[in-house]
Every structure is written in structure tokens, then in C-alpha cells.
MOPAC internal coordinates of N, CA, C and O (Angstrom, degrees):
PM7 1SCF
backbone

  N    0.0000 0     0.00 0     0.00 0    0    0    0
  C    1.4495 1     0.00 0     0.00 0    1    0    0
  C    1.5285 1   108.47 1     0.00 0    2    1    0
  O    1.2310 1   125.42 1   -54.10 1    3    2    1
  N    1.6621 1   107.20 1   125.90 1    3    2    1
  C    1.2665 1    85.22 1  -179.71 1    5    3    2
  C    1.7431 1   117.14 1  -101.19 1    6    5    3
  O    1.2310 1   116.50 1     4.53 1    7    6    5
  N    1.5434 1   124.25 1  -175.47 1    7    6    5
  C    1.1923 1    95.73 1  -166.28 1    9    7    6
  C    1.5102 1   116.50 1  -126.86 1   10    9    7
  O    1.2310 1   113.42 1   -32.46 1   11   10    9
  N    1.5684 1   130.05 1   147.54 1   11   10    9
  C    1.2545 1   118.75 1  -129.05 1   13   11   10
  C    1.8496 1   106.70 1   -64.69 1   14   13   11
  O    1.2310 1   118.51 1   -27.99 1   15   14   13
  N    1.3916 1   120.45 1   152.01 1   15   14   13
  C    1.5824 1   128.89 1   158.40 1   17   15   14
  C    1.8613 1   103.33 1   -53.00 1   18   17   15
  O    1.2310 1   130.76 1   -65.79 1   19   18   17
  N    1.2151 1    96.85 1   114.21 1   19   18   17
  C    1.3755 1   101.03 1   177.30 1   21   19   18
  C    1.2104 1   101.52 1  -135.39 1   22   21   19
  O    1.2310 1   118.45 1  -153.91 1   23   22   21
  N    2.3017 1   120.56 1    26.09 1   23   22   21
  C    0.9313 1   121.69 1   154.73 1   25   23   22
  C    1.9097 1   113.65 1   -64.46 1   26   25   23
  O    1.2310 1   125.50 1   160.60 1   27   26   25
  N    1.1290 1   107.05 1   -19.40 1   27   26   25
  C    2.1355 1    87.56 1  -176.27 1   29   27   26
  C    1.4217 1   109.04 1  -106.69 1   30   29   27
  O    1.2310 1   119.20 1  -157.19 1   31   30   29
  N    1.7515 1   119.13 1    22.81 1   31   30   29
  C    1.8077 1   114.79 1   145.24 1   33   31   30
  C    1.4351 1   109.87 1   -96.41 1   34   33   31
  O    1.2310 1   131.24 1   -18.71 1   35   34   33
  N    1.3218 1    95.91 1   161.29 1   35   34   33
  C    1.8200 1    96.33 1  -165.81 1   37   35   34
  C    1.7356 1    81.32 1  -100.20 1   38   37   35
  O    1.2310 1   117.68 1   165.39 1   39   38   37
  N    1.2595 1   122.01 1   -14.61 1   39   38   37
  C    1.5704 1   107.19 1  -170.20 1   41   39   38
  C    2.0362 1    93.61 1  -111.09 1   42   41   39
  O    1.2310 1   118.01 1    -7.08 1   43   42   41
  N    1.1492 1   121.40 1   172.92 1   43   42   41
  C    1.5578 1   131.84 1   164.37 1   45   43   42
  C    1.1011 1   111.57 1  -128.46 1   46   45   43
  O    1.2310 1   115.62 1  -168.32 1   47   46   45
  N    1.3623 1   125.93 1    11.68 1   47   46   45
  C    1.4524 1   142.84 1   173.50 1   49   47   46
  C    1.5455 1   141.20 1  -146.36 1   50   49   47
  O    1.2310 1   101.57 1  -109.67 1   51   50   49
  N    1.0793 1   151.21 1    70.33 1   51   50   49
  C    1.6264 1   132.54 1  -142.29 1   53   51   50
  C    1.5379 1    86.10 1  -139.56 1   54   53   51
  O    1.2310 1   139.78 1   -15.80 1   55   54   53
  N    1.7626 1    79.24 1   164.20 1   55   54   53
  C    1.8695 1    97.04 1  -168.66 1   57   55   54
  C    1.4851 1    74.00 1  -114.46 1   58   57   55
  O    1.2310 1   125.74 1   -26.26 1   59   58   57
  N    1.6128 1   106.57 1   153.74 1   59   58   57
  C    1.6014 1   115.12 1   147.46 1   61   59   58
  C    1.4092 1   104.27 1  -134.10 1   62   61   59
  O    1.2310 1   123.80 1   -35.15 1   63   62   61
  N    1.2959 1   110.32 1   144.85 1   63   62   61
  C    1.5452 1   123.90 1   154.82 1   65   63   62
  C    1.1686 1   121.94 1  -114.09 1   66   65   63
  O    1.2310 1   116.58 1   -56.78 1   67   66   65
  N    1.3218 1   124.10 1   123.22 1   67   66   65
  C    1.7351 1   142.51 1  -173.48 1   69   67   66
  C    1.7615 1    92.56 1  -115.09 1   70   69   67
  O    1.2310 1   135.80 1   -54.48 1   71   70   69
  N    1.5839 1    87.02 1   125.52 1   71   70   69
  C    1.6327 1    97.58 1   178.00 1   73   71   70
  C    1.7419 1    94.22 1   -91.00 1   74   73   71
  O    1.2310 1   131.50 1   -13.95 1   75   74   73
  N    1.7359 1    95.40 1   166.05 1   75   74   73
  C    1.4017 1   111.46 1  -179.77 1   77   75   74
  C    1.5031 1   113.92 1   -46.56 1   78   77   75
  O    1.2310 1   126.42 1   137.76 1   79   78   77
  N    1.5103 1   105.27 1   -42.24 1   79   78   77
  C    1.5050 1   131.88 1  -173.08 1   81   79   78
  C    1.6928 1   113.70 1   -56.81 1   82   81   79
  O    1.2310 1   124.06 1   147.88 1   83   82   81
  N    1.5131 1   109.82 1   -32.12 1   83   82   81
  C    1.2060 1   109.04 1  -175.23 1   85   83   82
  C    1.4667 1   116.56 1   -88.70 1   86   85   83
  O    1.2310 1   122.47 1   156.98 1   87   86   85
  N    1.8055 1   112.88 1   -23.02 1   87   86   85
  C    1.4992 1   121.85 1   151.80 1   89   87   86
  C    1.4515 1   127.60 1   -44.55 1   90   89   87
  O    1.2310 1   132.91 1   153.01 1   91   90   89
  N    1.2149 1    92.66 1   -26.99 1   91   90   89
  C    1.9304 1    90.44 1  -172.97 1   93   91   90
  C    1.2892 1   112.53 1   -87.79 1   94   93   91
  O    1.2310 1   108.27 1  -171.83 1   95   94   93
  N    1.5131 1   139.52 1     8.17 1   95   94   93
  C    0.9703 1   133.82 1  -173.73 1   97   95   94
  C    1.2950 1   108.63 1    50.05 1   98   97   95
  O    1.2310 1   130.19 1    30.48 1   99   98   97
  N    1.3622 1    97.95 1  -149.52 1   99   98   97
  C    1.5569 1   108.74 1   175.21 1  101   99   98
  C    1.5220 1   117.30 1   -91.80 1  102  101   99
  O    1.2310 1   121.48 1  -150.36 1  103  102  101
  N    1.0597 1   114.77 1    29.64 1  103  102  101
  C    1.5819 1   129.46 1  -171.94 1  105  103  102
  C    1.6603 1    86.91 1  -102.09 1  106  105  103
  O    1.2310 1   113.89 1   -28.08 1  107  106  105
  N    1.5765 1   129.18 1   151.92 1  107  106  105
  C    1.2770 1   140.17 1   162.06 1  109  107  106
  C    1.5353 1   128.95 1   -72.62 1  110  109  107
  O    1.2310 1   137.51 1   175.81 1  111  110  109
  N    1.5974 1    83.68 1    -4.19 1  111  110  109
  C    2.0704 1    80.99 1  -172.18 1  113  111  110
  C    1.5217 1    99.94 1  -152.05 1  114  113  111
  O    1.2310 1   114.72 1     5.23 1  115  114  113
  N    0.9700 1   127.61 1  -174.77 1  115  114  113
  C    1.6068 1   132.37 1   168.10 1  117  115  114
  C    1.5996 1   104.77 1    42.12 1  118  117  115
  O    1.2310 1   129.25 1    13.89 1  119  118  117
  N    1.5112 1    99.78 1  -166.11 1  119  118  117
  C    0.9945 1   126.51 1  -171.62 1  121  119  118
  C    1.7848 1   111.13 1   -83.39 1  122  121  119
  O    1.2310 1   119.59 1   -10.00 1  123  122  121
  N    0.8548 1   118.39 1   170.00 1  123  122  121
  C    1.6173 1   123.42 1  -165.30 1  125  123  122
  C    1.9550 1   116.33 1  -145.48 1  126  125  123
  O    1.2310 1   121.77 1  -111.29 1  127  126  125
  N    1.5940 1   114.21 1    68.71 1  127  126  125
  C    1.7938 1   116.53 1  -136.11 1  129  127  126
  C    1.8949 1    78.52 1   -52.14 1  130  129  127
  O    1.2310 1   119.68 1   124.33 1  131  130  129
  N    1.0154 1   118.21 1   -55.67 1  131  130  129
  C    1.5921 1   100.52 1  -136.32 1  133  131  130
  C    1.7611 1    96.44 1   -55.03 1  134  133  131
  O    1.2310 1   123.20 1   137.64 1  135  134  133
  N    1.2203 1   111.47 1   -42.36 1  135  134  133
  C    1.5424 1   115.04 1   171.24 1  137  135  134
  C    1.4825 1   122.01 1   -38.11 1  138  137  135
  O    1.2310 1   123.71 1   130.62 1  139  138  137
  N    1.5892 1   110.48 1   -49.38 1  139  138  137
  C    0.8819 1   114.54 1   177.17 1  141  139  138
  C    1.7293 1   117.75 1   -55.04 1  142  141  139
  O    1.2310 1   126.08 1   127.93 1  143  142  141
  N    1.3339 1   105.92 1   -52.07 1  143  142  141
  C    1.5402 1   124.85 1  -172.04 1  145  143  142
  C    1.7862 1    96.22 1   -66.28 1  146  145  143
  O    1.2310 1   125.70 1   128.43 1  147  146  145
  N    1.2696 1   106.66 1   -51.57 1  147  146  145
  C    1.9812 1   103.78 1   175.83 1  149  147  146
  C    1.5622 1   100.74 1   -33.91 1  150  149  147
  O    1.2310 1   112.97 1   117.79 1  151  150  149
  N    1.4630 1   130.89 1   -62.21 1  151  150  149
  C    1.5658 1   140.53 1  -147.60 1  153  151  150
  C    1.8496 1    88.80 1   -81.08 1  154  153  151
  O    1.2310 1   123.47 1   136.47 1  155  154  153
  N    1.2934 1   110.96 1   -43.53 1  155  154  153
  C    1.9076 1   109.54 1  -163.60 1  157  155  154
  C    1.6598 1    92.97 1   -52.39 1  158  157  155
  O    1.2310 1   121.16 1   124.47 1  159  158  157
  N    1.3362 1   115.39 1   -55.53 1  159  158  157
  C    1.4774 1   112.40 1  -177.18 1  161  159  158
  C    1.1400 1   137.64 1   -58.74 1  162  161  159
  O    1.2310 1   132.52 1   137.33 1  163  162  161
  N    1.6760 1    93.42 1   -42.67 1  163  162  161
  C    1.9265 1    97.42 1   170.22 1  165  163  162
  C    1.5432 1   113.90 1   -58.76 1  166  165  163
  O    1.2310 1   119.39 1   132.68 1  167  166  165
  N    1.6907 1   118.76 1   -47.32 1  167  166  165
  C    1.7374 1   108.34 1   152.08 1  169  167  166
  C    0.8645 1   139.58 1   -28.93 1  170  169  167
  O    1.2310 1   114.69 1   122.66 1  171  170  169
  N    1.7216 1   127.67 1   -57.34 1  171  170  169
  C    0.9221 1   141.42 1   160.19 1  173  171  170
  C    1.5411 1   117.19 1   -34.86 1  174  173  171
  O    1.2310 1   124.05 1   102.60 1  175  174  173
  N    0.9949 1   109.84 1   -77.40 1  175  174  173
  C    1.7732 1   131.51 1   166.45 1  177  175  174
  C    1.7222 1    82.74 1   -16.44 1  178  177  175
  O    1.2310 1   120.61 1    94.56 1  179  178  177
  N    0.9273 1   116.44 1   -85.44 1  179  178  177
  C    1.7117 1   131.04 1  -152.06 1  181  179  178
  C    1.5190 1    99.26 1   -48.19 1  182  181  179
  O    1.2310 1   123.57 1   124.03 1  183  182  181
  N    1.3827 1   110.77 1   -55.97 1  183  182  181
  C    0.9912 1   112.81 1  -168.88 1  185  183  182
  C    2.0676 1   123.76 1   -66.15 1  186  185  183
  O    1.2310 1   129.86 1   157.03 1  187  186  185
  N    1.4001 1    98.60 1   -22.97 1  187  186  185
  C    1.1524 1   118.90 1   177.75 1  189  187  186
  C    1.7214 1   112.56 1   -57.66 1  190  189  187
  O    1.2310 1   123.43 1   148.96 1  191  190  189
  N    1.4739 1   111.02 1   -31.04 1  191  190  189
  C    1.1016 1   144.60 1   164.81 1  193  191  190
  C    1.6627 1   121.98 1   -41.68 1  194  193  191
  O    1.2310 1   129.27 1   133.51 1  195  194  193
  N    1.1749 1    99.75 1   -46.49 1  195  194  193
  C    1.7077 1   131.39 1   178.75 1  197  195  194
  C    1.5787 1   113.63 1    94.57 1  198  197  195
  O    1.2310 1   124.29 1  -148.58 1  199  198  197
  N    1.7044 1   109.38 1    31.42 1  199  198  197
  C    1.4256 1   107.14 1   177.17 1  201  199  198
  C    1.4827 1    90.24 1   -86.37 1  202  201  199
  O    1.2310 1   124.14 1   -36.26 1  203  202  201
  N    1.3392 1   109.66 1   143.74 1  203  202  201
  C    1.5373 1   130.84 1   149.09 1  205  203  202
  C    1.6852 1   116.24 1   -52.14 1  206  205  203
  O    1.2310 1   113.22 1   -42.34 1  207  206  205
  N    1.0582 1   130.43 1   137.66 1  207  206  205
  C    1.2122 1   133.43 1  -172.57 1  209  207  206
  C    1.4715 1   114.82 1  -151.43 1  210  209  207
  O    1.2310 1   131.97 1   -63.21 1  211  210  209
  N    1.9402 1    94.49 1   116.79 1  211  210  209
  C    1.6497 1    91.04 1   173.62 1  213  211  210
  C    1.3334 1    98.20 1  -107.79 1  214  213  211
  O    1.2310 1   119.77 1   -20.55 1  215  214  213
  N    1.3571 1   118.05 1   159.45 1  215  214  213
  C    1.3901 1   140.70 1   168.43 1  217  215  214
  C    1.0909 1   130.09 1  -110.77 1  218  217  215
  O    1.2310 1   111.20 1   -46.38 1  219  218  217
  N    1.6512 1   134.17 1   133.62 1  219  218  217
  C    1.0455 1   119.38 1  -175.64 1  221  219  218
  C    1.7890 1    92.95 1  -136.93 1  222  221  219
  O    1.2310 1   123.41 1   -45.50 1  223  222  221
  N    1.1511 1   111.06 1   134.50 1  223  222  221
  C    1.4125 1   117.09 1  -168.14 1  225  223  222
  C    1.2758 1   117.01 1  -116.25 1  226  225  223
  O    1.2310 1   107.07 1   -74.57 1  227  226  225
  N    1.3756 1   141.69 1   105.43 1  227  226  225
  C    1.5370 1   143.62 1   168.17 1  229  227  226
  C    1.1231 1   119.12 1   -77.90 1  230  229  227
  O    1.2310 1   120.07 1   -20.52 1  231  230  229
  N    1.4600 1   117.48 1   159.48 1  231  230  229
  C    1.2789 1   120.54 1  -146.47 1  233  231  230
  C    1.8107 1   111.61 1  -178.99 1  234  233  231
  O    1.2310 1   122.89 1   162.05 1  235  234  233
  N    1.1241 1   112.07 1   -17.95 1  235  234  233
  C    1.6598 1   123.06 1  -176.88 1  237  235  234
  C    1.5744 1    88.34 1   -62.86 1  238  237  235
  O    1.2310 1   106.46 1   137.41 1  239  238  237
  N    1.1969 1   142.78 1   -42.59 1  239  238  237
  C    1.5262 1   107.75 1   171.55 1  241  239  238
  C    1.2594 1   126.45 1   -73.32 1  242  241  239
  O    1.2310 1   118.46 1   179.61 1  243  242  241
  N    0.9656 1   120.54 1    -0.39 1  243  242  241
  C    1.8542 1   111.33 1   139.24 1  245  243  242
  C    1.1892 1   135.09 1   -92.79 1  246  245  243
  O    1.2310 1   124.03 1  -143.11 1  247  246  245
  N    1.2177 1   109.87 1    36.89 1  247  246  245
  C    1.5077 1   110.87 1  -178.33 1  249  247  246
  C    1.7461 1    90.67 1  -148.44 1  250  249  247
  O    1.2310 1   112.90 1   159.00 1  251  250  249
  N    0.9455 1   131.01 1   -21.00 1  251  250  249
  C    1.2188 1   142.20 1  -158.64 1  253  251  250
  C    1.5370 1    99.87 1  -117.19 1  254  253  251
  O    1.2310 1   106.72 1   121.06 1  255  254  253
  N    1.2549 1   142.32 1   -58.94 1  255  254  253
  C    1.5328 1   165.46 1  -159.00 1  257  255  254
  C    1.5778 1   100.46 1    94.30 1  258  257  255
  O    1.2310 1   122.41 1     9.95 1  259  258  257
  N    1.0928 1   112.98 1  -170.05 1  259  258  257
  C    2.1339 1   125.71 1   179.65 1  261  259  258
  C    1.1724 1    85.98 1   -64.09 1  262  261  259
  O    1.2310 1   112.05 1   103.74 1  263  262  261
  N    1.4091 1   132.60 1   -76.26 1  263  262  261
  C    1.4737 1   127.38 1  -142.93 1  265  263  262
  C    1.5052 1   110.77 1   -74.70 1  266  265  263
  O    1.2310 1   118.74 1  -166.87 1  267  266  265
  N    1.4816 1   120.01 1    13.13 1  267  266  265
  C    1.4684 1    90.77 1   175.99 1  269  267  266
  C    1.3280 1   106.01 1  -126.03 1  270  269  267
  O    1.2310 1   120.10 1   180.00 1  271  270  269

């Protein structure tokens, strides 16, 4: 197996954090699939790459609503 060119990222490692807010699309509450599925790929994409990828995912405005 060979192992991926991760000569064309400038990083071999990155954190991302996606707030709850950016899941919902343009919807006011919940989750938002196609949004969701837009972000799964662009990861993917990256990751296909052979960057390491941590994630950190928000979400207290759905459990909380915006205002709290």
C-alpha cells in the first residue's frame, strides 16, 4: 500500500472546529443534511490528501436553542 502524497498540504495535521451554527445551514434550528454532506466531503477531500484530521464539533445550540 502505498502511502498518500501529502506533498501539496502545507500542513500533515490540522484541527477543525465547525460550530453547531454552521450545521444548520440556512435552516434556524437543527441540522441541515445537504450542509452537512457539503462539509463530510470537503474533509474527506483533505483527508484523501493524507492530512490527519481532528474534529471538534459544536452543537449546544441544539440543545440549548441560539439564544442560550
Amino acid at each position: 500500500m502505498t502511502p498518500p502524497d501529502t506533498s501539496k498540504a502545507k500542513f500533515s495535521r490540522v484541527m477543525l472546529k465547525i460550530s453547531g451554527e454552521a450545521l444548520m445551514g440556512d435552516q434556524g434550528y437543527g441540522l441541515h443534511p445537504p450542509t452537512v454532506e457539503r462539509i463530510a466531503q470537503e474533509v474527506k477531500s483533505v483527508h484523501d490528501m493524507g492530512v490527519e484530521i481532528c474534529m471538534v464539533i459544536g452543537g449546544g445550540n441544539i440543545f440549548r436553542g441560539l439564544q442560550g
